[in-house]
VMD Tcl script that draws the C-alpha trace (Angstrom):
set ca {
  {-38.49 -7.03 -11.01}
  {-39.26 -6.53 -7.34}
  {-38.61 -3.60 -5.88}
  {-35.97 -2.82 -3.25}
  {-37.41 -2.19 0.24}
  {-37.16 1.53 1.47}
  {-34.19 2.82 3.41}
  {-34.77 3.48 6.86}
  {-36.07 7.06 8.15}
  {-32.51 7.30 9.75}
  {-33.33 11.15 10.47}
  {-36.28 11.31 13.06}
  {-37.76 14.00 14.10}
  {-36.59 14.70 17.12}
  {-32.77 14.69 15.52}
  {-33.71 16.63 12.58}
  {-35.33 19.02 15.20}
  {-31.64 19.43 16.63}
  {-30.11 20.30 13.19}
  {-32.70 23.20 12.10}
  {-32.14 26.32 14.15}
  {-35.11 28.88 13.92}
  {-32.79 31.41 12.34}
  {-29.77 32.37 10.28}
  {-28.97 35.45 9.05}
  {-28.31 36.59 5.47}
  {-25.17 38.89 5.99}
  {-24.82 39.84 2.58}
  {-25.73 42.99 0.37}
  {-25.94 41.24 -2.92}
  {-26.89 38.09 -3.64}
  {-24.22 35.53 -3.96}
  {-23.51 34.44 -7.60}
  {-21.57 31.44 -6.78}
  {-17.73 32.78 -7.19}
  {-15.82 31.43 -4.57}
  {-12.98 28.66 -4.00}
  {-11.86 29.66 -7.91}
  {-8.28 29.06 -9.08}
  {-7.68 30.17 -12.63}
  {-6.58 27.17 -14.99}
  {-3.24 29.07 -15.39}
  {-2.12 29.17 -11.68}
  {-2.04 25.17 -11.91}
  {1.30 23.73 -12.52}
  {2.00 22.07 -16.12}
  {1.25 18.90 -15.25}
  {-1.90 19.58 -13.26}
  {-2.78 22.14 -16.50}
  {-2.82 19.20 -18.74}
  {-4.64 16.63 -16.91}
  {-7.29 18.91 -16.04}
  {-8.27 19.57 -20.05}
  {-7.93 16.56 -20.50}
  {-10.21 15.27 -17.83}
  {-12.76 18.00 -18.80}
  {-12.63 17.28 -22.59}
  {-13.12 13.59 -22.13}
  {-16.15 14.49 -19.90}
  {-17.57 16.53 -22.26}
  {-17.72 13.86 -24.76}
  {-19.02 11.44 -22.11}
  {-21.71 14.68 -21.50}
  {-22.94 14.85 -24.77}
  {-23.43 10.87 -25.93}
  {-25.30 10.76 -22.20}
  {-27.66 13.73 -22.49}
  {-31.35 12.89 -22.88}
  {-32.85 14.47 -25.82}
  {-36.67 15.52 -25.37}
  {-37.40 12.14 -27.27}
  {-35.44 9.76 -26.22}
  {-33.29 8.46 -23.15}
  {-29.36 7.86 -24.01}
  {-28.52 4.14 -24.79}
  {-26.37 2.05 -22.93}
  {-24.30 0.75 -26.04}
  {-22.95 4.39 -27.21}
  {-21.52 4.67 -23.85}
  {-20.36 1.59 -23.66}
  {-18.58 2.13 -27.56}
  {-16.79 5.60 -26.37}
  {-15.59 4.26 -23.83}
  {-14.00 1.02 -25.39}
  {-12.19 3.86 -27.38}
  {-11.40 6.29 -24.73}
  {-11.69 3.73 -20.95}
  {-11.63 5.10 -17.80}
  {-8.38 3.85 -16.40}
  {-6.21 6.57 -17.77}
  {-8.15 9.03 -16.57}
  {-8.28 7.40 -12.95}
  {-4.67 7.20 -12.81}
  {-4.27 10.95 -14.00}
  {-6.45 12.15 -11.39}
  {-4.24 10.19 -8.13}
  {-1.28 12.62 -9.62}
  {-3.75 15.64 -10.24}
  {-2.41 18.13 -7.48}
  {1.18 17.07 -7.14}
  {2.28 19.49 -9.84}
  {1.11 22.59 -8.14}
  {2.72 23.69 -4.78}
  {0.18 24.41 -2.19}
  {1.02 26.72 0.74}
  {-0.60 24.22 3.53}
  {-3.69 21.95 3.70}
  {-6.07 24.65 4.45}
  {-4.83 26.61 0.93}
  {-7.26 27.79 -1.81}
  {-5.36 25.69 -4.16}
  {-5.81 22.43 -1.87}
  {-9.61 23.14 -1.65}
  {-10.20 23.28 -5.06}
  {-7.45 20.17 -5.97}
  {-10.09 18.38 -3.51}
  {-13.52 19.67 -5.54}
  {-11.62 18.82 -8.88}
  {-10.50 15.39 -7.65}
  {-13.94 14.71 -5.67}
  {-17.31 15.67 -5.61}
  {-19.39 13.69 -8.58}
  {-15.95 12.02 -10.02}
  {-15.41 10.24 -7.28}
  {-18.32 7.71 -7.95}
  {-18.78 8.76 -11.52}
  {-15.13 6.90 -12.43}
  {-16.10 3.69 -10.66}
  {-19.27 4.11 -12.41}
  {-17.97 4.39 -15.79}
  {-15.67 0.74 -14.70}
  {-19.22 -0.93 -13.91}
  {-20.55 0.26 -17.70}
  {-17.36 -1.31 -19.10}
  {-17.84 -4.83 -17.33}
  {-20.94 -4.57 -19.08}
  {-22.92 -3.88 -15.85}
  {-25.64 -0.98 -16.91}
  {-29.12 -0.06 -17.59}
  {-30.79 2.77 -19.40}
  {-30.66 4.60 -15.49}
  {-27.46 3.90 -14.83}
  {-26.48 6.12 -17.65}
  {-28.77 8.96 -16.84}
  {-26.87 8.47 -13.89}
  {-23.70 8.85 -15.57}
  {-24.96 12.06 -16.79}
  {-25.75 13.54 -14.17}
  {-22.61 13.66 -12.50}
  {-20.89 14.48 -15.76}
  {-22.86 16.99 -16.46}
  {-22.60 18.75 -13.02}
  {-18.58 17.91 -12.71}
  {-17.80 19.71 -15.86}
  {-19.82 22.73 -14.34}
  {-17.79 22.72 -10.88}
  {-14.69 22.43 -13.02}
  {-15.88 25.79 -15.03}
  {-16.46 27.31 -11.41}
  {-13.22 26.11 -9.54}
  {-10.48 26.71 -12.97}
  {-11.56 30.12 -14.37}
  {-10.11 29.40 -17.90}
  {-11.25 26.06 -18.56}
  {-13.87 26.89 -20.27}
  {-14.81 30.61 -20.77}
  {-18.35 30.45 -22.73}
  {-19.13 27.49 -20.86}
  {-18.63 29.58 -17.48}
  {-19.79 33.01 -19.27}
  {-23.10 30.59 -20.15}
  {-23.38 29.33 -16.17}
  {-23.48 33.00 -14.93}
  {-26.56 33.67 -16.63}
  {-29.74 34.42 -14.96}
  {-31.93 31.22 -14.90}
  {-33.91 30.29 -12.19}
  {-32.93 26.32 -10.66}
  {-35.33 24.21 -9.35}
  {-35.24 22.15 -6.35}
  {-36.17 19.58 -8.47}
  {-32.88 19.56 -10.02}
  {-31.33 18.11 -6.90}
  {-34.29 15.51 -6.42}
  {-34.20 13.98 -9.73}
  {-30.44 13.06 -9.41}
  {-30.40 12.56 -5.58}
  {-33.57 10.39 -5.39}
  {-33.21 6.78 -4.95}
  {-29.52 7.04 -6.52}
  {-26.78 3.91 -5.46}
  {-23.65 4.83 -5.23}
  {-20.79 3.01 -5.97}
  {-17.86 3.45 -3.15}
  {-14.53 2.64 -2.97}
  {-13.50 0.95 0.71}
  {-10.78 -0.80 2.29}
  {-13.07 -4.04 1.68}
  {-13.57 -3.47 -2.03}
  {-16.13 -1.08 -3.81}
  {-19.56 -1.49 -2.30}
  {-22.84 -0.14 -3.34}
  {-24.42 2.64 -0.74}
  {-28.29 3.49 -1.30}
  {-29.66 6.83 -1.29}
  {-32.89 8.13 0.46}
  {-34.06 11.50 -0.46}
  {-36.97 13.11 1.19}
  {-37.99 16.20 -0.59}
  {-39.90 18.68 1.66}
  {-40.04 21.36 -0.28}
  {-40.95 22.91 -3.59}
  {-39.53 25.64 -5.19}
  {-36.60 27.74 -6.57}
  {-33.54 27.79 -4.98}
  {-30.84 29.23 -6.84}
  {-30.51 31.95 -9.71}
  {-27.90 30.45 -12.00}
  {-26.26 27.85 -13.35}
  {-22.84 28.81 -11.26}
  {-24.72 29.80 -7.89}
  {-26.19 26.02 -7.99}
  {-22.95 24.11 -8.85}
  {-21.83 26.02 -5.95}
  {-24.40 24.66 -3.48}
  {-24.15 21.68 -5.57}
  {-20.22 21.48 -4.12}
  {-21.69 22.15 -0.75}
  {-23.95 19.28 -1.22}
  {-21.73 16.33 -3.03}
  {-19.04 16.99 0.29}
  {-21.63 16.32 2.31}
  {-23.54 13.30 1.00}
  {-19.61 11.53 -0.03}
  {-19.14 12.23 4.03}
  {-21.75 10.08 4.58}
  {-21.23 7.22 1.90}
  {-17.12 6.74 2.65}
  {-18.46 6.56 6.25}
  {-21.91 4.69 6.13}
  {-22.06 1.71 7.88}
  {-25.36 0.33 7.03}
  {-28.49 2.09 6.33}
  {-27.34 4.31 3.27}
  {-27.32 7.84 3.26}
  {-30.77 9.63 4.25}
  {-31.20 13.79 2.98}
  {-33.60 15.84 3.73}
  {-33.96 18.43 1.79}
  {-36.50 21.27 3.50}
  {-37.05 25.08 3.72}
  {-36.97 27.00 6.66}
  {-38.52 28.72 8.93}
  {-41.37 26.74 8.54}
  {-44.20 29.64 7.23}
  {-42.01 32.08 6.28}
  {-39.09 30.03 4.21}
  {-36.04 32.12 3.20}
  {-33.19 29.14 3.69}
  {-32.92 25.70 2.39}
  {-31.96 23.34 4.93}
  {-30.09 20.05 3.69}
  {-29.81 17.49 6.23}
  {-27.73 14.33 5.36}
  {-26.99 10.97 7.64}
  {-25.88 8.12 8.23}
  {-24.55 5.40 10.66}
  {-21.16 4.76 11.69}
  {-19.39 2.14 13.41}
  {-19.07 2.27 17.20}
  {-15.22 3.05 17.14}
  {-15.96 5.71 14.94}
  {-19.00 7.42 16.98}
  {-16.57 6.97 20.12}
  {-13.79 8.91 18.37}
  {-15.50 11.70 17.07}
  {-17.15 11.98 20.61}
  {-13.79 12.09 22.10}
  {-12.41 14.57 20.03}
  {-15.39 16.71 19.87}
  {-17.55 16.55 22.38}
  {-20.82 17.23 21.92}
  {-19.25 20.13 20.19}
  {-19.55 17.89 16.21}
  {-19.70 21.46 14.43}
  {-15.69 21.56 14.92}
  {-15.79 19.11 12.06}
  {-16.60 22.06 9.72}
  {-13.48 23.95 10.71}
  {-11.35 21.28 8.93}
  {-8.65 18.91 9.59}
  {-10.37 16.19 11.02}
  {-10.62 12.77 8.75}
  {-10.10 9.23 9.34}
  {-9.84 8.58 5.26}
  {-9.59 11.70 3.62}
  {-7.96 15.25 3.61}
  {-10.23 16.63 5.84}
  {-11.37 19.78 3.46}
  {-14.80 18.22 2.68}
  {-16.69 19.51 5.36}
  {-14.70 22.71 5.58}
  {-15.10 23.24 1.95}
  {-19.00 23.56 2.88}
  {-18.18 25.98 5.59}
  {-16.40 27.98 2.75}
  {-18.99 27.61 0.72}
  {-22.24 28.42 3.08}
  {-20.24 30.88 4.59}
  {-19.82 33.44 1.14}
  {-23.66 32.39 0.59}
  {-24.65 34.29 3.99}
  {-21.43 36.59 4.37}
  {-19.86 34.96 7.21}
  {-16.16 34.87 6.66}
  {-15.18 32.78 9.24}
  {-15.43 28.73 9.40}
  {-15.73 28.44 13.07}
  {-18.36 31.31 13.34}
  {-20.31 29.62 10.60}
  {-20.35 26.44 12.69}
  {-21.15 28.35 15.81}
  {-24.13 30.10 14.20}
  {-25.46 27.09 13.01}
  {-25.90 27.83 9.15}
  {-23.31 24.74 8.92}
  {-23.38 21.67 11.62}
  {-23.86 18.11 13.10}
  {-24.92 16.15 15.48}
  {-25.46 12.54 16.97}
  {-27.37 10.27 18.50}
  {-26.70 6.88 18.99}
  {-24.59 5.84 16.30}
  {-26.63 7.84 13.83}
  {-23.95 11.07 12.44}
  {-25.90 14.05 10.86}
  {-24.47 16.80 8.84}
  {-26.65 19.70 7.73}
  {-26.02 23.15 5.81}
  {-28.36 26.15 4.92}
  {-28.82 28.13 1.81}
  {-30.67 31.12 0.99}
  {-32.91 30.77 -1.56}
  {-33.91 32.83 -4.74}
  {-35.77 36.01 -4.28}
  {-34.86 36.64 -0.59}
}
mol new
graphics top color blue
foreach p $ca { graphics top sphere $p radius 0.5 }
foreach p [lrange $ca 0 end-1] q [lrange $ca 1 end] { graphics top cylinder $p $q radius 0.2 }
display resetview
């Protein structure tokens, strides 16, 4: 089988240049361990209670006929068996209604940003994923694939619902060093199936690892950065016009590393690059403050500000933007996104 040709280097250097400033401070005391944007399982209402376990139980049995033993990659047919026994539609239609059952204050509420991570972040492409397996559409990859964003959904749902899951979480707090290989493996030539106005469409990614090392210090601590990350690469792939998505994943300063830098692009559509330039200026780090969406809520971005913001101790969205430890930028009709995040041992 041929192979596909490469994506195009959509970040040059002179734009990546613009996203990586020399310096960001580490506010904090203690390191951060990853507990933030958490609403406990309980505070959901009934309805919202009961679709979540659910959601998370048939995950969990997707997670373990998925996970590679040391032997032997997962097969294609047991997927394919569970879930001719337990499909994927249900559990699509349960999660448009997931939300509605618990009152949130406004938009910008803890209980909104967490509806959004429980709703989004790997399920988004994992459920149209599991549709392709059932047409019959899948290759050994395709289910490592599968569980890899299993795996790491069930692990933001044990971070955002205290409750879900109490060993599981007690287990994800523990000490263990995380690799930035962890975010290559599943990152690194993925294609990702998106939902449009046009139909679902498949969106390439291009990873370009710059860096080896650890990065985080526990299971939780990663799923956290791992929240920061999946907002910002499904930016990119509901709003990628051609191209795919291009990260960069890099430590900085260059010599003395103490942050890594994630860098994701993409192109958009000249209506779009006019708008956000007319709302924003040349001012695109706004976008982290929230609000702003042409197909979504809006929280994705801010949700990283959150997020980046209780890794470094900045409280505020808009002074995490301003510092630059969360921002974008663009040229042409090329959109960039980037966040830092302070790696193990500093």
């Amino acid at each position: 089988m041929d192979l596909p040709e490469p994506l195009p280097a959509i970040w040059t250097d002179a734009l990546l240049a613009r996203a990586m400033p020399e310096v960001v401070a580490n506010q904090r005391v203690d390191r951060f361990r990853g507990e933030a944007l958490r609403l406990p399982l309980s505070a959901l209402g009934e309805d919202d209670r009961a679709v979540a376990l659910s959601l998370y139980d048939w995950l969990g049995a997707i997670e373990s006929i998925t996970s590679p033993s040391a032997r032997t990659l997962p097969s294609a047919s047991g997927l394919r068996a569970l879930l001719d026994a337990h499909p994927t539609r249900p559990q699509l239609r349960a999660m448009q209604s997931f939300g509605h059952a618990t009152p949130a204050r406004d938009s910008d509420s803890l209980v909104a940003k967490v509806v959004h991570d429980v709703r989004g972040g790997p399920l988004t492409s994992l459920l149209l994923q599991l549709q392709i397996v059932e047409a019959g559409r899948v290759g050994p990859d395709d289910v490592l694939r599968v569980h890899y964003r299993v795996r790491d959904h069930r692990k933001i749902m044990r971070a955002a619902l205290p409750g879900i899951d109490d060993a599981g979480r007690e287990r994800d707090q523990t000490l263990k060093q995380h690799d930035v290989g962890l975010l290559t493996e599943k990152w690194s030539g993925a294609t990702v199936p998106v939902a449009g106005t046009g139909g679902e469409r498949a969106v390439r990614v291009r990873l370009d690892q710059r860096f080896e090392g650890t990065v985080c210090e526990s299971c939780i601590e990663f799923t956290a950065l791992d929240r920061v990350i999946y907002n910002l690469i499904n930016n990119a792939l509901r709003h990628a016009s051609d191209g795919g998505v291009h990260v960069v994943l890099s430590a900085v300063p260059i010599g003395a590393p103490t942050n890594l830098h994630v860098a994701v692009a993409n192109r958009v559509d000249a209506g779009e690059a006019t708008a956000l330039r007319r709302r924003f200026g040349g001012d695109l780090g706004g976008l982290f403050a929230g609000g702003y969406s042409t197909t979504g809520s809006g929280l994705g971005l801010r949700i990283c500000a959150d997020m980046v913001g209780n890794a470094f101790g900045v409280d505020d969205a808009e002074d995490c933007a301003d510092a630059g430890y969360v921002g974008a930028t663009m040229s042409d009709e090329v959109f960039g996104a980037w966040a830092h995040w302070p790696l193990a041992g500093d």
